[in-house]
N, C-alpha and C positions, 0 to 999 in steps of 0.2 A: 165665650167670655162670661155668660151667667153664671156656669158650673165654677170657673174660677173665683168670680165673686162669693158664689155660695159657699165654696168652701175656705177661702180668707174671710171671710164675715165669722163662719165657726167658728175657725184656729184661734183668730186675734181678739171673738168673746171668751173664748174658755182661756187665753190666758189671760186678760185683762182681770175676768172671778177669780182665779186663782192667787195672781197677785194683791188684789185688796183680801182676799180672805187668808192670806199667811201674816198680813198686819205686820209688817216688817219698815223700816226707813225705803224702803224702792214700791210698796204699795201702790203709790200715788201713779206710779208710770201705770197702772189698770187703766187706770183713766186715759192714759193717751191708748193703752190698746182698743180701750171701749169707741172712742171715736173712729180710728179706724177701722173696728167692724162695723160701726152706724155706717160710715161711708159706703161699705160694701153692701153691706144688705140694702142700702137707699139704691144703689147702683143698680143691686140682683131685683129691688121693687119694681125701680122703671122699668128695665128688662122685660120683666113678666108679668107689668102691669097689674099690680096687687097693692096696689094706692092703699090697703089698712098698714101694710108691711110698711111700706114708705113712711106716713105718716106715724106708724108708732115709733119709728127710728129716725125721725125730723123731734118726737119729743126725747127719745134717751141721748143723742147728741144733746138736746138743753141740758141733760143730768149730766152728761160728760163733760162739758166746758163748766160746769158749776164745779162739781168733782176737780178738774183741772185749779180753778179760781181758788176753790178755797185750800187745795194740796198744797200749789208752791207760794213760798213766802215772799212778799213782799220783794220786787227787783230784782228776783233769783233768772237764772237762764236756767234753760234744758240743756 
């Protein structure tokens, strides 16, 4: 299970960058990829007991639901 988390934490950072660095109308979905990899690597933290890993992805989740906040407008769905 950690190797899996490791390597969806990757995939779903590298596209989450990619997406906000093409700056396009669908950018904003970065942000839901970027949570998704916070969850994984938080996942792949516990796992292997690497509490700075955890902790610096308990703060980029705060930049990803910020990111999230201030993308969609006002009453929009996903």
């Amino acid at each position: 299970m950690p190797l899996l988390l490791e390597w969806l934490g990757c995939v779903t950072g590298l596209l989450g960058a990619t997406l906000l660095a093409l700056n396009n109308r669908y950018s904003g979905y970065g942000f839901m990829a970027f949570l998704a990899s916070n969850v994984c690597w938080m996942g792949y933290g516990i796992a292997m007991e690497s509490w700075g890993l955890v902790t610096m992805q308990l703060g980029f989740t705060a930049t990803s639901l910020l990111g999230l906040y201030r993308w969609f407008p006002k009453g929009a769905t996903v």
